[in-house]
Rosetta silent file (secondary structure, phi, psi, omega in degrees, C-alpha in Angstrom):
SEQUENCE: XXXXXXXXXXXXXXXXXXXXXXXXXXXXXXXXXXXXXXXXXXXXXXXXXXXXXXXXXXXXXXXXXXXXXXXXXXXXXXXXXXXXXXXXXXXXXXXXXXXXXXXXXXXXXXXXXXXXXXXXXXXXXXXXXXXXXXXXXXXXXXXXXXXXXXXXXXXXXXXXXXXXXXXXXXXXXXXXXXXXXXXXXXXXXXXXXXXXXXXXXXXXXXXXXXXXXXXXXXXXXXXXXXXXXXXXXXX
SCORE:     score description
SCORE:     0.000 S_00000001
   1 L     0.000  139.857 -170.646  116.182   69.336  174.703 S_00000001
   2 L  -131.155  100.337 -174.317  114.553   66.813  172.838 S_00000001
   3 L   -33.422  -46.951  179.589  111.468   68.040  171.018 S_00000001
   4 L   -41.943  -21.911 -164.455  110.023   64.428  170.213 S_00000001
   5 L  -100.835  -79.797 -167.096  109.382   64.039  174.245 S_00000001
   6 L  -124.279  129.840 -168.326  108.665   67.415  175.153 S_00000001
   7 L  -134.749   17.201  155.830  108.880   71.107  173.797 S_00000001
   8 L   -45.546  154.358  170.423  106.666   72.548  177.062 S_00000001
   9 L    16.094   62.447  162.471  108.291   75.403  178.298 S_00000001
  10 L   -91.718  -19.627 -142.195  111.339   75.997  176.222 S_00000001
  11 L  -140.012  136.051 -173.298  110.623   79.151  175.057 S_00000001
  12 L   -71.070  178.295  175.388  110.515   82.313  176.018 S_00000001
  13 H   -67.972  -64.274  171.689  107.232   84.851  175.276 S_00000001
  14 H   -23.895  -68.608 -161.931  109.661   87.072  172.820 S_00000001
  15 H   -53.408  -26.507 -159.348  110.674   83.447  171.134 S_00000001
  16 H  -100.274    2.128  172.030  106.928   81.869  170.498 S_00000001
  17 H   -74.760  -60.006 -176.096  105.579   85.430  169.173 S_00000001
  18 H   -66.367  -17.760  173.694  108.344   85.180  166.587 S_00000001
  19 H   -76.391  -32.837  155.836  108.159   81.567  165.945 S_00000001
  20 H   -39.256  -35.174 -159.972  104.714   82.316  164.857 S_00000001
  21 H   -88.721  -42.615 -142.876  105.924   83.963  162.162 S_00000001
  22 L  -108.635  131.233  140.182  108.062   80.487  161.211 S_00000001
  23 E  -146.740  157.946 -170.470  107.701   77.197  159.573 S_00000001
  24 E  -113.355  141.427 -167.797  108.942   74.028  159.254 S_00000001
  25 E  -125.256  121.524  179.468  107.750   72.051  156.226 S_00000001
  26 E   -91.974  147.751  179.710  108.141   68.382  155.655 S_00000001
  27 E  -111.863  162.535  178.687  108.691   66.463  152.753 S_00000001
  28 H   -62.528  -87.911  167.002  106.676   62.524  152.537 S_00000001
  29 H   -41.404   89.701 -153.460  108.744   60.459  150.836 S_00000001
  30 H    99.827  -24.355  160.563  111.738   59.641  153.170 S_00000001
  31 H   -97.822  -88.487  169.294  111.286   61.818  155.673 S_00000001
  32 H   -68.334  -24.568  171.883  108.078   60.635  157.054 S_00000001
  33 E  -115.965  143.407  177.126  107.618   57.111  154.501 S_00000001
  34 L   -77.800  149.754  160.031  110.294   54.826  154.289 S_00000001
  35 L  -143.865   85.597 -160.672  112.792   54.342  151.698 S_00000001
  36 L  -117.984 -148.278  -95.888  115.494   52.880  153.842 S_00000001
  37 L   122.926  124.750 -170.049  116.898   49.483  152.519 S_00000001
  38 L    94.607  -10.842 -178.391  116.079   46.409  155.142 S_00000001
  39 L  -114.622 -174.883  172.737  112.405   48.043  156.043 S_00000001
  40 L   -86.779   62.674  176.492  109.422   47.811  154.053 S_00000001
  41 L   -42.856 -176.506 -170.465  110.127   50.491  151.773 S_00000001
  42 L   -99.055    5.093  177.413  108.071   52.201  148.763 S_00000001
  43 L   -92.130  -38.764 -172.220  110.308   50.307  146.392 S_00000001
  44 H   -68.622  -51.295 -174.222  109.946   47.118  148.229 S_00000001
  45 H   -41.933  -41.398 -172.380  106.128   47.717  147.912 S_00000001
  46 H   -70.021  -21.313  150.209  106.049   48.218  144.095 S_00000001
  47 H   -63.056  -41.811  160.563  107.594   45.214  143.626 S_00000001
  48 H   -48.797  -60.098  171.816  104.801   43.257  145.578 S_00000001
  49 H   -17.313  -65.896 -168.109  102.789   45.058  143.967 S_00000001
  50 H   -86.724    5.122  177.164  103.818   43.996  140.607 S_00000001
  51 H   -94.296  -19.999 -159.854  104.111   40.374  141.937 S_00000001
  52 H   -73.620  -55.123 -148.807  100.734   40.458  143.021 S_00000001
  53 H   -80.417  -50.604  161.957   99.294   41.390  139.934 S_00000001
  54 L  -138.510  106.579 -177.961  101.842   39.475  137.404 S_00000001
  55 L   -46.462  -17.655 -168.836  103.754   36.762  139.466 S_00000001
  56 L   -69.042  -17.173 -172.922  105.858   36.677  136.503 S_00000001
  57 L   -89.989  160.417 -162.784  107.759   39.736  136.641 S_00000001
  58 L   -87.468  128.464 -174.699  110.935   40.264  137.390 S_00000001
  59 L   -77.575    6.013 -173.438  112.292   42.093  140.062 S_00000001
  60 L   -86.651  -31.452 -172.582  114.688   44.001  138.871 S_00000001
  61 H   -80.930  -13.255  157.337  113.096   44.667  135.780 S_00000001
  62 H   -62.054  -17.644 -163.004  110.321   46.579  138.170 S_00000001
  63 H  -103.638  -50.002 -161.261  112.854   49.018  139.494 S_00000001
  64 H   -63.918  -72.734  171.604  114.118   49.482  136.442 S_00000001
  65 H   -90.398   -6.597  177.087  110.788   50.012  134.411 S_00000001
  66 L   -51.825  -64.116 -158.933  108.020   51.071  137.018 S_00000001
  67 L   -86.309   -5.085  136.347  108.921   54.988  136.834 S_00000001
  68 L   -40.979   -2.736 -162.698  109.294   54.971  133.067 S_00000001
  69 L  -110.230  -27.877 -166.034  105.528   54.327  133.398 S_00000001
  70 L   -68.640  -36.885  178.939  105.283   57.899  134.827 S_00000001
  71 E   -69.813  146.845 -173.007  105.852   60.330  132.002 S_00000001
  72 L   -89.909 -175.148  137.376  102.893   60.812  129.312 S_00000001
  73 L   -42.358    0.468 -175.236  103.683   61.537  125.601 S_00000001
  74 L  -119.931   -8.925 -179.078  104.259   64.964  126.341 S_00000001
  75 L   104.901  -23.088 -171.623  106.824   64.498  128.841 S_00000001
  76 L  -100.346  146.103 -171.435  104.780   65.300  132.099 S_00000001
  77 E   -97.522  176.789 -150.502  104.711   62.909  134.769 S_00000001
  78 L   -80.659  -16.216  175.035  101.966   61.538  136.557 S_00000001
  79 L  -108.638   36.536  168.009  102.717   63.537  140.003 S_00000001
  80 L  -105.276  -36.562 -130.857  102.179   66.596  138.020 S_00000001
  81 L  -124.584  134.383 -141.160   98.649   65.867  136.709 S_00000001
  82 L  -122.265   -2.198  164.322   95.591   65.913  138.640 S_00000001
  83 L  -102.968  175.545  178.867   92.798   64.423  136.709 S_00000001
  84 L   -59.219  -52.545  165.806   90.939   61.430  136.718 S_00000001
  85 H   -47.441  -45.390  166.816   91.907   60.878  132.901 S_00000001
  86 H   -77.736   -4.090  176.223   95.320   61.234  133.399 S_00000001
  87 H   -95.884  -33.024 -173.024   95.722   58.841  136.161 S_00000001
  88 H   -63.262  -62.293 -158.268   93.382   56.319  133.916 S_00000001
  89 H   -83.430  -42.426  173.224   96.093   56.915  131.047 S_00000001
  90 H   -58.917  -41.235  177.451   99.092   56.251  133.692 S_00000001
  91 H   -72.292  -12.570 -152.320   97.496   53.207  134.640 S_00000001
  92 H   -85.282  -79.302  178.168   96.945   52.354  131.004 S_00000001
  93 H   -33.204  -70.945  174.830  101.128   52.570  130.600 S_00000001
  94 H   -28.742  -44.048 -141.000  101.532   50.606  133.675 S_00000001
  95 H   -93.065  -25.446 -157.195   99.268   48.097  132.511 S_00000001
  96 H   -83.293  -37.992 -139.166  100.929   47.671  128.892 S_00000001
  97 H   -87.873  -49.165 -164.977  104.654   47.844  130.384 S_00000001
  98 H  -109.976    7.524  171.706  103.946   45.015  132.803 S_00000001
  99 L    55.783   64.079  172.708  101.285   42.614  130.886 S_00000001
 100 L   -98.673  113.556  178.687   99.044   43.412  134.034 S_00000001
 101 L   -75.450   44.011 -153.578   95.796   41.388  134.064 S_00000001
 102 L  -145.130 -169.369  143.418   93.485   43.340  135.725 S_00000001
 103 L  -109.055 -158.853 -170.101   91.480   46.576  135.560 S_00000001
 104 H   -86.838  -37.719  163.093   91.962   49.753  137.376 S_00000001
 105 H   -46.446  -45.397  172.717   89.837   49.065  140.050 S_00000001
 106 H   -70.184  -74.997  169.197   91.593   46.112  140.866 S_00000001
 107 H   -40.785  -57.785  178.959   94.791   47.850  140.804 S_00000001
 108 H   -37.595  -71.172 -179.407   94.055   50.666  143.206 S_00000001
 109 H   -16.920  -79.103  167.626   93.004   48.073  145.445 S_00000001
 110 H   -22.951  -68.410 -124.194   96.589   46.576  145.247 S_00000001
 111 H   -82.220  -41.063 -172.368   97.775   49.322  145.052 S_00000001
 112 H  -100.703   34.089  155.901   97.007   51.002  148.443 S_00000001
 113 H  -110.017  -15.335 -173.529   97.373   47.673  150.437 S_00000001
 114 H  -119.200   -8.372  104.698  100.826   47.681  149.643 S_00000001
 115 L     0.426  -85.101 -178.893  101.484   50.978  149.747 S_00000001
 116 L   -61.337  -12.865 -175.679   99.459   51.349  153.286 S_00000001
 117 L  -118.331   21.763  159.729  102.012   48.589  154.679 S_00000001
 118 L   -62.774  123.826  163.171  105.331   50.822  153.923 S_00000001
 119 L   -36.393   88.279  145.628  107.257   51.842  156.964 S_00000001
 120 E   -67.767  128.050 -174.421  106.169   55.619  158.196 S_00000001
 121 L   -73.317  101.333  170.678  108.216   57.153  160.837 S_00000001
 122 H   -37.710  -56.147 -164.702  105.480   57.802  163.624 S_00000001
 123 H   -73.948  -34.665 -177.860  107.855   59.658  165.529 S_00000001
 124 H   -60.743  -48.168 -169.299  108.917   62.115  162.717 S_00000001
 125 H   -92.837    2.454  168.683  104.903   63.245  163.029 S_00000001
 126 H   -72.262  -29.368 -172.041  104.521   63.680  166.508 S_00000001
 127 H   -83.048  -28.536  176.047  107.574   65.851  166.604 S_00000001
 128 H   -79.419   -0.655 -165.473  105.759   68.063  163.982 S_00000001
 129 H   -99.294  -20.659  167.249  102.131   68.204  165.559 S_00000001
 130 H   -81.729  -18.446  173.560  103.927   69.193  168.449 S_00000001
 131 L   -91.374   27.924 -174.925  105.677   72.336  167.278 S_00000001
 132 L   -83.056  -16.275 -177.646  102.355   73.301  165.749 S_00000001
 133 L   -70.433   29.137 -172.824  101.857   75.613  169.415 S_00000001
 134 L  -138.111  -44.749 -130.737  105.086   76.964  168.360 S_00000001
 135 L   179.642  137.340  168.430  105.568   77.337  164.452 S_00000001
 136 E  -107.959  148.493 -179.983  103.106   76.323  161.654 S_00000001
 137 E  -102.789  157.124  173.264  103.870   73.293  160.118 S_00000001
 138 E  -145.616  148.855  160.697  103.483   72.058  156.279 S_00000001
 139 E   -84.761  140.821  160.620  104.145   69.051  153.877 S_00000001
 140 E  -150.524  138.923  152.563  105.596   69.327  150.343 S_00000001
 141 E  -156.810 -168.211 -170.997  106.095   66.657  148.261 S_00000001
 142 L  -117.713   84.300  170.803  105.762   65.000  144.951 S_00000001
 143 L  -140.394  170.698 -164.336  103.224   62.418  144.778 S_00000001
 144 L  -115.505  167.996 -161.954  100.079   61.396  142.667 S_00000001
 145 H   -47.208  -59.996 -174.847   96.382   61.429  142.956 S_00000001
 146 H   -49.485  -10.965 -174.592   96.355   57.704  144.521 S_00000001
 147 H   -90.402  -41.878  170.641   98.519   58.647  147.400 S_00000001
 148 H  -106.444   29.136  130.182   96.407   60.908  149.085 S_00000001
 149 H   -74.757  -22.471 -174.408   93.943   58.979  150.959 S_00000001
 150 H  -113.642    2.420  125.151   96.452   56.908  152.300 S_00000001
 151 H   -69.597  -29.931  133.959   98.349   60.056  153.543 S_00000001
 152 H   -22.228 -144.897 -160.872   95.075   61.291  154.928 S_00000001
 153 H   -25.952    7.180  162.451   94.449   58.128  157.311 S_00000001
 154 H   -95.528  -54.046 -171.149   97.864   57.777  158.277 S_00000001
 155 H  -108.306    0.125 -168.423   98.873   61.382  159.617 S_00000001
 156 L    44.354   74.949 -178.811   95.491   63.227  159.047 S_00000001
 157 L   -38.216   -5.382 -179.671   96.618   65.992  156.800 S_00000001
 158 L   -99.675   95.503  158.194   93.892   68.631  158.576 S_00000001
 159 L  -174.118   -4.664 -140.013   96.678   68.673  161.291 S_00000001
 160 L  -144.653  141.679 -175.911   99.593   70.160  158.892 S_00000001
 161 L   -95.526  -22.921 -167.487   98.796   74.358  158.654 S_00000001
 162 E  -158.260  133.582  155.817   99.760   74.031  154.408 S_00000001
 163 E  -133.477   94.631  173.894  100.032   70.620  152.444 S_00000001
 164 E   -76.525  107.236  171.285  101.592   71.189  149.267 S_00000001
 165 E  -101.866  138.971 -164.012  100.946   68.129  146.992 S_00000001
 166 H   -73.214  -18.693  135.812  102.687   67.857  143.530 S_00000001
 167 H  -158.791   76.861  177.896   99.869   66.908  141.802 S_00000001
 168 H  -101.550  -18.126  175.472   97.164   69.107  142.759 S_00000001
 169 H   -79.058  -23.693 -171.613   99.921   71.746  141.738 S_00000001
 170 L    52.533   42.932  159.301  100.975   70.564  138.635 S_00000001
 171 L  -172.411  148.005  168.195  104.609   70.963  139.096 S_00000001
 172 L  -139.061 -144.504  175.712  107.153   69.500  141.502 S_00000001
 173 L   -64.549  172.055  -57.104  110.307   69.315  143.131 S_00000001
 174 L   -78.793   34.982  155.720  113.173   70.787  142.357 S_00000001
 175 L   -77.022  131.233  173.129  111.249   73.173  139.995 S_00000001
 176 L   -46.888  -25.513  156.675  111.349   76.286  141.332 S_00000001
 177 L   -45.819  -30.815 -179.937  107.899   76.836  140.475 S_00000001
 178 L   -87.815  -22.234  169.482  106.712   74.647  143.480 S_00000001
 179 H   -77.950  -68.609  163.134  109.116   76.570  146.036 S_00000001
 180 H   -47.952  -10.079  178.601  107.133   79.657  144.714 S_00000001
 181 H   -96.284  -39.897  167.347  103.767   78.673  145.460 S_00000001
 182 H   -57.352  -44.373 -174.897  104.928   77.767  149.225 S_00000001
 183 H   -57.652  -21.708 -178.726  106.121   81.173  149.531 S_00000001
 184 H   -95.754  -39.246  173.378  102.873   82.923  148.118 S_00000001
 185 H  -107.388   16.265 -178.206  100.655   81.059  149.869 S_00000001
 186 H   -86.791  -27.134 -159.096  101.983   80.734  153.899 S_00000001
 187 L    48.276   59.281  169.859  103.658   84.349  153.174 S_00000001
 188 L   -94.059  150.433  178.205  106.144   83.334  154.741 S_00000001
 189 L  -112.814  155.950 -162.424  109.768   85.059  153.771 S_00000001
 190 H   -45.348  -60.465  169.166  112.248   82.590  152.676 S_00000001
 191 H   -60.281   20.556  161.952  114.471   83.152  156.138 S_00000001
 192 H  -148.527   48.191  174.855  111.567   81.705  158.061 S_00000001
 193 E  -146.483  143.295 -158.295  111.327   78.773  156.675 S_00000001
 194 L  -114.267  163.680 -178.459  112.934   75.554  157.424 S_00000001
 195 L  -153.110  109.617  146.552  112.620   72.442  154.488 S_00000001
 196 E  -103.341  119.280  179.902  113.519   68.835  155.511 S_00000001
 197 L  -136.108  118.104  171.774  113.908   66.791  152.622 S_00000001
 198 L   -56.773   -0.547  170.744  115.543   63.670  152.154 S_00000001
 199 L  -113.405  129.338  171.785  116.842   64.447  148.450 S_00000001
 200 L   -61.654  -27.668  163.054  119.929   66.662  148.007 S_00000001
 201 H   -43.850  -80.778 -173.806  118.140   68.306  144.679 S_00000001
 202 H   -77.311   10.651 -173.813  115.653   69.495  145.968 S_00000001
 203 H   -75.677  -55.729  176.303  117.480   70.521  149.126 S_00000001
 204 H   -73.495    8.372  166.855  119.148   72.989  146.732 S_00000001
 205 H   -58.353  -80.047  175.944  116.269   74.552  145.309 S_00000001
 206 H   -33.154  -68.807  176.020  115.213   75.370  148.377 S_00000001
 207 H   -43.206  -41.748 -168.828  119.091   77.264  149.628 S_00000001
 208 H   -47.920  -39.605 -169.789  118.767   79.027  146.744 S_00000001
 209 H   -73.076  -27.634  158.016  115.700   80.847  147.785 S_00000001
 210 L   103.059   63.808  168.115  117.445   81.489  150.734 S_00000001
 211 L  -126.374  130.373  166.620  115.343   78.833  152.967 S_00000001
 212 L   -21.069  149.666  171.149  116.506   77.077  155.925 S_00000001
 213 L  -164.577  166.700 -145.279  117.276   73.606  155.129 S_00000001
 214 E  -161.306   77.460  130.202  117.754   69.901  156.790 S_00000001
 215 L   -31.357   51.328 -174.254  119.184   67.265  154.584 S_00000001
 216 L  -135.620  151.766  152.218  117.879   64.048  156.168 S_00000001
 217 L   -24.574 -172.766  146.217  115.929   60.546  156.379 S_00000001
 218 L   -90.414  -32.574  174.145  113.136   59.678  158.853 S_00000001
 219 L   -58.980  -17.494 -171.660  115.421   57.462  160.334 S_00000001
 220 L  -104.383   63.284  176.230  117.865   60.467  161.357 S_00000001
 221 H   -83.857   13.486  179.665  115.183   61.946  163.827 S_00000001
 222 H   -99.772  -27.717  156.618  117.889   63.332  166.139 S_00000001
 223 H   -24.488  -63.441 -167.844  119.286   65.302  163.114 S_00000001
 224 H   -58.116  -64.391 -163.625  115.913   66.591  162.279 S_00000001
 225 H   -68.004   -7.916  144.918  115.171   67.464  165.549 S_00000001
 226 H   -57.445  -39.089 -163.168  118.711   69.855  166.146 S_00000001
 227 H   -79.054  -15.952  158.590  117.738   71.268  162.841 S_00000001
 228 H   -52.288  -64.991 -155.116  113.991   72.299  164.582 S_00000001
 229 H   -28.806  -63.317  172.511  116.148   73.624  167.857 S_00000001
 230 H   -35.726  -47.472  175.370  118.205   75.829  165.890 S_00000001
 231 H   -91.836   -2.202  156.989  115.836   77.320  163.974 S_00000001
 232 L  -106.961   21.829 -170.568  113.634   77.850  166.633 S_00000001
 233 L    29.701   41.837  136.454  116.543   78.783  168.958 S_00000001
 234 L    -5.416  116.752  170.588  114.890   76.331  171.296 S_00000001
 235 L   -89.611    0.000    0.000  116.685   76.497  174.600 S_00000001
């Protein structure tokens, strides 16, 4: 049965009462945005990015030195922290690191045009808005304040039943703190909950807690979608 096309009348009365009970939770980055090698990935973007902004830089030295830009003086990174000041002070880093000639305004700008033209797997979110008459669904990931408007107009996050973002939470993947907050607030128990995430790290977070779990891409959507069947014993 292949959810992506159809998931009418798979299920028994018994199964979609209990499936209520169930969710499957997505992660962004990898699952749903690409970071494939050969597409327009979120790596390939940051490099445009930083071409845009200083043709001069190198790319390797972007890969290299971009996410060293993330951490403050204190150690916490920028998809923890959820004010306006602290994104101001990230860009601040950014701006120093890469002899960027611009102001912050100007950067955003950049920032979500290049961003916004990163592969998203389409197909990965149809197959979740369709199991929401089945199962509620939710996002977790780790991303900062600039990211979500431009997840907003792509999948229209009021369509997702829980969207845990990393930093409106101020903690993220694979601390165990952020696996505790999904569980407190769908109140959900661990064994009725499925997690696809494209990093093995946080994959194991997740087992520990004794949650369902789906080790995959965006690109693997027949993977994902056995690891839906199963756990919704889909017929």
């Amino acid at each position: 049965m292949n959810i992506g096309i159809d998931i009418d009348g798979v299920l028994t009365d018994a199964d979609k009462i209990q499936n209520k009970n169930k969710i499957v939770i997505f992660d962004w980055g990898g699952v749903i945005e690409s970071h494939k090698e050969g597409e327009y990935n979120i790596f390939t973007a940051d490099i445009d990015m930083m071409r845009r902004l200083n043709a001069d830089v190198d790319k390797i030295y972007v890969i290299e030195e971009y996410t060293n830009c993330n951490n403050d003086e204190n150690g916490i990174c920028i998809s923890c922290q959820s004010k306006k000041e602290e994104c101001e002070a990230w860009f601040e880093r950014v701006k120093a690191k890469f002899n960027l000639q611009c102001d912050l305004k100007e950067f955003v700008r950049v920032y979500d045009e290049e961003k916004g033209k990163v592969v998203y797997y389409k197909d990965v979110i149809e197959t979740a808005k369709k199991l929401k008459k089945y199962c509620k669904i939710g996002m977790l990931s780790n991303l900062m304040l600039l990211d979500k408007e431009r997840l907003d107009r792509q999948v229209n996050l009021k369509d997702f039943d829980y969207v845990w973002l990393s930093f409106e939470l101020n903690c993220r993947k694979p601390d165990d703190k952020i696996y505790e907050i999904v569980e407190e607030d769908c109140k959900i128990k661990p064994s009725n909950i499925l997690f696809i995430d494209d990093r093995s790290d946080n994959i194991e977070t997740a087992k520990k807690r004794g949650w369902n779990t789906c080790l995959a891409s965006g690109y693997e959507l027949d993977k994902i979608k056995d690891s839906i069947n199963k756990f919704l014993n889909l017929k």
